[in-house]
KOLLUMBA-264526 format. One record per residue (C-alpha): z, y, x; residue in one letter. Coordinates in steps of 0.25 Angstrom, whole numbers, plus 5000, padded with zeros to 4 digits. Layout:
N
ZYXA/...
% end
This chain:
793
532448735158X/530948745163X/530448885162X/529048895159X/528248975167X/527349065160X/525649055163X/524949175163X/523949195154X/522549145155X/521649245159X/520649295147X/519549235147X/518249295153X/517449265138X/518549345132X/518249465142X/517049515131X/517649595121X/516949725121X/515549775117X/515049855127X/513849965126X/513550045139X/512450155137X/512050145123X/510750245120X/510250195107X/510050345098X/510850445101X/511850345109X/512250425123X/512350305133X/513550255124X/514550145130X/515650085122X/516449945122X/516849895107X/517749795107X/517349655102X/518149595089X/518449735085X/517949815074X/517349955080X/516950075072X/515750165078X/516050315071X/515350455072X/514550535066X/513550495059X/512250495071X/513250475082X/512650335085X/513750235079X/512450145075X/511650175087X/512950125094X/513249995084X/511849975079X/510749985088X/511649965099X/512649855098X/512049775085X/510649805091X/510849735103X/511749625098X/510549585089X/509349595099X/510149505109X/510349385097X/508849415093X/508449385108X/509249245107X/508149205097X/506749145102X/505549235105X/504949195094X/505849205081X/506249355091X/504649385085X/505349395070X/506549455072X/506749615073X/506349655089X/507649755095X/507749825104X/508749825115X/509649945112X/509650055122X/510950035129X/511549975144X/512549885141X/512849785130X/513949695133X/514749615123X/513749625113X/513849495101X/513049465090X/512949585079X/512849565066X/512449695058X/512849755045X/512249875043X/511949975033X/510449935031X/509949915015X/509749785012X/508149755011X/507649834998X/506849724995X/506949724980X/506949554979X/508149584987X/509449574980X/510949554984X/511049404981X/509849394990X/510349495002X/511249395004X/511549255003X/512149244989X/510849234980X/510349114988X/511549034986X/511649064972X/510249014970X/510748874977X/511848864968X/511048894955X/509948784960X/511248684962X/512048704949X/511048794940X/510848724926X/509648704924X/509348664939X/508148734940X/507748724957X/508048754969X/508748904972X/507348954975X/507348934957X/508449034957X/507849144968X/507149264961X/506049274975X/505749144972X/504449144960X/504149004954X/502848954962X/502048824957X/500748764963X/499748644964X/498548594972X/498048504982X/498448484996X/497248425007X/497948365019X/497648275028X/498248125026X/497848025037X/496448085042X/496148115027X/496048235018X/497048205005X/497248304994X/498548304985X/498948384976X/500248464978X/501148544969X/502448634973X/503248734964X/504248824967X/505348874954X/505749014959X/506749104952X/505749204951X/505649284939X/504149294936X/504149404932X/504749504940X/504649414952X/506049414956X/506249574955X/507149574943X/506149694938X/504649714934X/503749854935X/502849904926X/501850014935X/501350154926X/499850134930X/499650294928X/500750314941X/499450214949X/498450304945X/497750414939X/496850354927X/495950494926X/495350474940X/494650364948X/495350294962X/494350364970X/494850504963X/496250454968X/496750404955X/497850304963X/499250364962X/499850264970X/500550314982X/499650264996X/498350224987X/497350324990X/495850294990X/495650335004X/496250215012X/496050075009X/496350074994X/495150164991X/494350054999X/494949934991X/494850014976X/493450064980X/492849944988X/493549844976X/492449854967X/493449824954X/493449964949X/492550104952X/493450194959X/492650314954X/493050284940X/494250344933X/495350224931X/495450264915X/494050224915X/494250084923X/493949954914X/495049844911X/494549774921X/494449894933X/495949934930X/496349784929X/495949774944X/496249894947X/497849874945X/498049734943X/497049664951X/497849554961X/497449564975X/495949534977X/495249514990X/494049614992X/493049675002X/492849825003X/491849855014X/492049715022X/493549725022X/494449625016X/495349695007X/496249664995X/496249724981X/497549734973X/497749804960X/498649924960X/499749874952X/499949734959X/499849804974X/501049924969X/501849784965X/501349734979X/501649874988X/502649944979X/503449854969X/503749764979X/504649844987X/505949904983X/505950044980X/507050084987X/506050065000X/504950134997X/504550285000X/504650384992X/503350414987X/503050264985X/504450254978X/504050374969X/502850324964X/503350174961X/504550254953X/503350324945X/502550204943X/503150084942X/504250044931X/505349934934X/505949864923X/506949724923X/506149594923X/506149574906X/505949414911X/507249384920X/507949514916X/507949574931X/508849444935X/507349424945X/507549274941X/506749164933X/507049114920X/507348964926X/508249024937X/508949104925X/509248974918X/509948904927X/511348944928X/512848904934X/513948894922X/513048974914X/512649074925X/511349084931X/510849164943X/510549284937X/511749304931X/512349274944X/511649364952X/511849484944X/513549454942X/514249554950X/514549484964X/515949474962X/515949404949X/514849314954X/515849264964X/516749224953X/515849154947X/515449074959X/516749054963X/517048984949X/515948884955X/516448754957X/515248644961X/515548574974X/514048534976X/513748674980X/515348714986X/514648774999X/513648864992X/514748914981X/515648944995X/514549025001X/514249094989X/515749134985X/515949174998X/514749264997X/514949314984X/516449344989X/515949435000X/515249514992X/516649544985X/517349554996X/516549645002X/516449734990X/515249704985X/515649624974X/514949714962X/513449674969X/512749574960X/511749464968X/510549534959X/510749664966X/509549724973X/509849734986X/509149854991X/510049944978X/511549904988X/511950024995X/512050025011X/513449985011X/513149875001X/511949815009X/512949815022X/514149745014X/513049645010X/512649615020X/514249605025X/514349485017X/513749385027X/514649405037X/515749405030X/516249265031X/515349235043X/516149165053X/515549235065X/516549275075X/516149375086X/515149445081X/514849605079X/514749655066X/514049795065X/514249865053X/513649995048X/514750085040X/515049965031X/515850055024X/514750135019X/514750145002X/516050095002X/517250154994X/518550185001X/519150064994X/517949964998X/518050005013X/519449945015X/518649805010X/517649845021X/518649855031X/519349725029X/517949665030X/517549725044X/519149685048X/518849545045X/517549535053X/518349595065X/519349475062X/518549385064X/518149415078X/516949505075X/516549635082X/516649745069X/515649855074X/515549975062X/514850105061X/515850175051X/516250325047X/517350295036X/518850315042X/519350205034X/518250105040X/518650175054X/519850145053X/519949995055X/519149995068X/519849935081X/518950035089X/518150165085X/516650205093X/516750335091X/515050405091X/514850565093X/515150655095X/514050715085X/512650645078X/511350615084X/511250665098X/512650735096X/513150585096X/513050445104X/514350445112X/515650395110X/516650495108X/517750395105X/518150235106X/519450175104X/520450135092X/520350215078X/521650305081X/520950345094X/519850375085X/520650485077X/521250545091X/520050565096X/519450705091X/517950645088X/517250675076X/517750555070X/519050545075X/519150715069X/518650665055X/519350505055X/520550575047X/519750675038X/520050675023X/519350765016X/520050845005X/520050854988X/519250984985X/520351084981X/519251134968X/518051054964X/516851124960X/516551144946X/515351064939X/514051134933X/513751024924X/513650864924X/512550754924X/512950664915X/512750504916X/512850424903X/512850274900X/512450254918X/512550094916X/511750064930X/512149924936X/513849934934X/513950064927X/514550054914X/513850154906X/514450264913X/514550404908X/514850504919X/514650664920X/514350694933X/514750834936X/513550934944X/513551034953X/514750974960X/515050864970X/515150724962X/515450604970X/515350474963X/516250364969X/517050224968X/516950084975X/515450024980X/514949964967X/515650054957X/514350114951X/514350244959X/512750234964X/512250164950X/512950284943X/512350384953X/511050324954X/510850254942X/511250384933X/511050524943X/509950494954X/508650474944X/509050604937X/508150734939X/508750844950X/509450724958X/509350704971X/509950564977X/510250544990X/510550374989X/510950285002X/509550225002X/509050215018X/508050295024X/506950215029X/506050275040X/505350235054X/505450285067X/504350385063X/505350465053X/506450545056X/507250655050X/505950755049X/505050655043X/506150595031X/506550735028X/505150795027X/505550905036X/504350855044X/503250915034X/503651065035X/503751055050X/502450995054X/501751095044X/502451195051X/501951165065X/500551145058X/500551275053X/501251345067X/499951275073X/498751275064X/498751115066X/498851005055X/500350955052X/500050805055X/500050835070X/501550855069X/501750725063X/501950605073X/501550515062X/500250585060X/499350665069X/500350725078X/500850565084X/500650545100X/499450445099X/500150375110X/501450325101X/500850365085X/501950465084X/503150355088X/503650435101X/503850295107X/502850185110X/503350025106X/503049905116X/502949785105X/503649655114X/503249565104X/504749485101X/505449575110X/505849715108X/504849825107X/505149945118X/504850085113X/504550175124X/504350335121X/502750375120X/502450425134X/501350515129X/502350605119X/503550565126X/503950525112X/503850655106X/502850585096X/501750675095X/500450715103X/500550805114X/499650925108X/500550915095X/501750965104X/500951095108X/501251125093X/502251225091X/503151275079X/504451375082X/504151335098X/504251175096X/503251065095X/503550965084X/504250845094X/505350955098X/505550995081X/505650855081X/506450845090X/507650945086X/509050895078X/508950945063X/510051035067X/509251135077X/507851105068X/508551175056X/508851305064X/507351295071X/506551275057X/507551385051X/507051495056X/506151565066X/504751535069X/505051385064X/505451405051X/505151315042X/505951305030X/505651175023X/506051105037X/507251185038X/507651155024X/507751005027X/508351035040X/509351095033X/509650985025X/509850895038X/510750975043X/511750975030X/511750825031X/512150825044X/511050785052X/510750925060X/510950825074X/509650735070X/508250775078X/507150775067X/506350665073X/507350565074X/506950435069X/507450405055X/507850255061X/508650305071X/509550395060X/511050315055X/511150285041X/511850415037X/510850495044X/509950445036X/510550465023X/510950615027X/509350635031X/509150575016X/510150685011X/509550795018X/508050765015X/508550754998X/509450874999X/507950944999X/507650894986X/507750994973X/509050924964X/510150964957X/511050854959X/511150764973X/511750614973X/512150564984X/512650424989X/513650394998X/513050505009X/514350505019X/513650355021X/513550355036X/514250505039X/515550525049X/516750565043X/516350715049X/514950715042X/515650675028X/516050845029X/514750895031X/514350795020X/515250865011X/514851005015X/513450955011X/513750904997X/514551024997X/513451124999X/512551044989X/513451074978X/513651214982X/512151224982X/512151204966X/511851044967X/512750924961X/513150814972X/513450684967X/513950574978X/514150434979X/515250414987X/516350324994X/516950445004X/518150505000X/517850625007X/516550654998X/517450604986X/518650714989X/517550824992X/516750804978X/517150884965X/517050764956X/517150634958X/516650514949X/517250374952X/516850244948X/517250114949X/518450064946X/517849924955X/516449904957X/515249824949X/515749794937X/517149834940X/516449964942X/515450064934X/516350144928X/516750294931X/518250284935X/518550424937X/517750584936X/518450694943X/518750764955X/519250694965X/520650754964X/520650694952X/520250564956X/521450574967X/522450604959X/521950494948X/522050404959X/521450314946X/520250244956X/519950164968X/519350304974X/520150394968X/521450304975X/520550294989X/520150464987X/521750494985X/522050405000X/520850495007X/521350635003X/522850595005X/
% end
């Protein structure tokens, strides 16, 4: 009997020989020459504090490199449009692949913007309407509310043959365009007595809109326009004056040989104001807008943003209005009761979208949805949805705490969908602080040991169960369950809401207890925020902190946002006898060199520009003779210059006391950003850093009752306790704390809980259960209180 021999194994091949990521001497942020190797096909969680530089790390490392090495594949000229990156500062990147990036970024406010239109589902319901709609009405540009209704004629002169020949042409575009609200869904009505003061002329400053004064260039245009007298009062302008003076469209005029153009007030606020969403606009701008301008729904298409044709065409008696604004997961039903095999491959694609939204746990959305009012964790699920039948293999995903605004019962989904990217053959890269999104990671990078320039290292890499073993911050706190409150705190009386109705709310009645800690929770899309929002925030004496992003430049940072800046520039001006401007690098005080930037930008055209420190300030941002100014023995870059932590004990007491400064500093220490320097740009601060510096800056405000959304977004396990310890000391202080909330340590620690739900959208809206959360354990009656029981053992 022949024995066969045995043939060794091939050797592996030298293609399979590149399965790790490599970084050698990472420096981006706080990064201190950082080297890791992250296995490929794996899915890897970056922990640490909040500040440690997990995103410096992920994001503007790894992802940042990833995406300016495709971009540079592309021709010169299409790089000219695309965003220019820099190289990140780092030695070595090997093993990089392509990066596709799901981060927490809001999705545009822009308010034509809706869910349907975010992603692909709006377009092909329009082809499908234009395919089987009854009436057929037109193409799908008939059924898109950006689209208006356009219709012209004239004569064309073109050249035929040596000869000049004139034909008449006509064209015509049907829209879906309501006329109108213009495809807004809403129309506005402006108080004229918030434009102006009636009693005085323009030259007396009757304008009361924000940035119209009569010294700059409107006072030109309204003097040199010659439609009205500026000296006159406007109660005394004829019809025709005031006509022009608000409604009047834009005219071209000559005032002292320039070229300009008139506009009345009312169409340029619709032009400067209306036309942005004002969840994007400053404060002041914001304010004024609130005062003035009155929204109410479109009376013509009912706030459905659509025309009357593109209403009247519908699907088995459904048009797509009614489709837009069905909740997601009912829509798919719907869709999927479609049978027409003329459109099969559209109807496949758009069951397959409307499906992810379901699996994915955003199935109480509807299309209509503005979608600048989704949450951060919304936006990033949204966008999830593409790449979650994509058939890419071997690519790296990058996600930013995808468990952010997810109740405990919606995280295990979340994992199940980070799992099967991983399956797939794909590099799963996530910045997380929840131990139950920890917990399914192949490999942990551990960031520390503390925040800011406390942090940038590695203080632990390798498997989960190391992780615990390993005495780091995060391996101390992986474990940690906070306990039920042996006595709750007694109310002082209750803010009640009757009748709340806003989007699924179902007329809920709710007494919401004061002068204790309330937390208000159940699954994403219960109604917790519309309840909150919709019924507490407007009310007198409340103060909200929402999840809404700070938007700031390079040139604002900590001392700027927080207005801590004012008090300590008028304090140096005072300590030197010199005008406060010259301590403002955006003012007088700026090195002439750099304008106040502390670096000087190279512009390389298509290619990256190179930002080099200012060689005459050394990037210290001002001029040379501001720094002889001193206050308590520092010149204003080292006060820039000091962490919160060490600027609260120097602005305390001593020669440099100055209390409004240290009242604020105060604040940013409680929050848990002592380690930040207060001129730290606000770009280079992480997404709960920002929302802490937010905290902070309305903890100043005067208010009896705080409300607070989801503020352990973005925190490490270990600044959930200082978290507590704040809201804590709130109470104590005499004010009522009501929080939206997901963690179950912030639900154990509150003194009354309020749980809606059961499900979410229109399985949701109602209040499930009121009480203390020992209560709600021992029920064990709801999804939270089942999940609240597990966590406390």
């Amino acid at each position: 009997m022949a024995t066969r021999k045995s043939t060794p194994s091939p050797a592996p091949h030298e293609a399979d020989n590149h399965d790790l990521i490599r970084v050698h001497g990472a420096r981006v942020n706080n990064l201190k020459d950082v080297s890791v190797e992250i296995p490929k096909r794996r899915l890897t969680v970056f922990t640490g504090v909040s500040g440690s530089g997990k995103s410096s790390l992920v994001f503007s490392t790894i992802a940042a490199e990833s995406q300016r090495m495709i971009n540079e594949t592309y021709s010169a000229f299409l790089q000219g449009f695309m965003p220019t990156l820099a190289r990140p500062d780092v030695d070595v990147l090997e093993g990089l692949t392509t990066a596709i990036i799901v981060d927490q970024e809001r999705m545009g406010a822009d308010p034509r913007s809706t869910v349907g239109t975010a992603t692909d589902a709006n377009a092909m319901l329009r082809i499908l309407f234009s395919r089987l709609g009854e009436p057929h009405i037109g193409s799908p540009q008939a059924f898109s509310f950006n689209v208006a209704s356009i219709s012209g004629a004239g004569a064309v002169t073109m050249e035929r043959a040596g000869q000049k020949v004139k034909e008449r042409r006509s064209f015509s575009i049907t829209g879906g365009m309501c006329p109108r609200c213009e495809g807004r869904g809403s129309v506005n009505d402006i108080d004229l007595t918030a434009l102006y003061d009636d009693t005085k002329s323009l030259n007396d400053g009757a304008l009361t809109i924000p940035g119209y004064s009569m010294e700059g260039w409107y006072g030109r245009i309204f003097r040199g326009c010659g439609y009205f007298d500026p000296d006159k009062p406007i109660r005394k302008f004829t019809k025709k004056e005031l006509n022009d003076l608000l409604h009047r469209e834009p005219t071209k005029i000559k005032v002292e040989g320039i070229n300009l153009t008139y506009s009345g007030l009312i169409p340029q606020i619709q032009k400067s104001f209306l036309s942005k969403d004002p969840e994007a606009m400053q404060p002041h701008i914001r304010a004024f807008v609130d005062r003035a301008v009155t929204f109410t729904t479109c009376p013509e298409c009912d706030g459905t943003r659509l025309s009357e044709a593109a209403r009247s065409s519908k699907i088995a008696g459904v048009n797509i209005a009614d489709a837009c604004s069905m909740q997601i997961s009912d829509l798919a039903t719907w869709v999927g009761g479609l049978e027409e095999p003329s459109v099969a491959p559209l109807l496949a694609a758009l069951r397959h979208t409307l499906d992810s939204f379901v699996e994915i746990g955003l199935g109480y959305l509807s299309l209509d949805r503005p979608s600048g009012t989704l949450s951060g964790g919304e936006a990033q699920r949204t966008k999830m949805i593409r790449h979650l039948g994509s058939s890419l293999t071997d690519v790296t995903y990058v996600f930013d705490e995808p468990t952010i605004g997810l109740h405990p019962h919606d995280i295990q989904r979340m994992n199940g969908l980070l799992v099967q990217l991983r399956n797939k053959g794909n590099t799963v890269l996530v910045v997380e602080h929840k131990p139950e999104a920890i917990a399914i990671a192949d490999h942990v990078v551990d960031l520390g040991p503390g925040a800011g320039s406390g942090g940038g290292e590695v203080v632990f890499e390798g498997t989960v169960e190391g992780l615990r073993a390993s005495g780091t911050t995060t391996g101390r706190h992986l474990d940690d369950r906070a306990a039920l409150k042996e006595s709750v705190r007694t109310p002082t009386g209750k803010l009640e809401v009757r009748g709340a109705s806003a989007h699924n709310l179902r007329k809920v009645d709710v007494d919401i207890p004061l002068g204790v800690l309330v937390v208000v929770t159940g699954v994403a899309g219960s109604g917790k925020s519309s309840l909150v929002h919709g019924s507490v925030s407007g009310r007198d004496g409340v103060v909200s902190v929402d999840q809404t992003g700070i938007r700031g430049s390079r040139r604002s940072n900590p001392a700027t946002y927080t207005g801590m800046l004012e008090p300590i520039r008028k304090a140096f001006a005072k300590a030197n006898g010199v005008k406060p401007a010259l301590f403002s690098s955006n003012s007088e005080g700026a090195c002439p060199n750099c304008n106040g930037a502390g670096v000087v930008y190279t512009d390389l055209g298509m290619m990256a520009g190179v930002a080099n420190p200012c060689e005459v300030c050394d990037g210290k941002r001002f001029q040379a003779e501001v720094l002889d100014y001193r206050f308590g023995g520092r010149d204003i870059s080292e006060v820039l210059a000091m962490p919160v932590r060490e600027a609260e004990e120097f602005f305390g007491d001593g020669e440099a006391k100055t209390p409004v400064a240290h009242k604020i500093l105060v604040n940013l220490v409680d929050v848990g950003l002592g380690y930040l320097t207060l001129g730290q740009p606000l770009t280079t601060l992480s997404g709960g850093e920002r929302q802490r510096i937010k905290l902070a800056t309305r903890m100043a405000e005067q208010g009896g009752v705080y409300v607070l959304d989801e503020p352990t977004a973005g925190l490490h396990l270990a600044d959930v306790e200082q978290l507590l310890g704040l809201l804590d000391r709130l109470v104590d202080s005499g004010k009522s704390v009501i929080v939206v909330e997901h963690h179950q340590a912030v639900m154990a620690h509150a003194d009354w809980i309020i749980d809606l739900g059961p499900g979410a959208g229109h399985d949701g809206g109602s209040v499930v259960f009121e009480g203390t959360p020992a209560d709600l354990v021992a029920a064990r009656s709801t999804l939270t209180g089942e999940h609240l029981a597990a966590y406390v053992g």
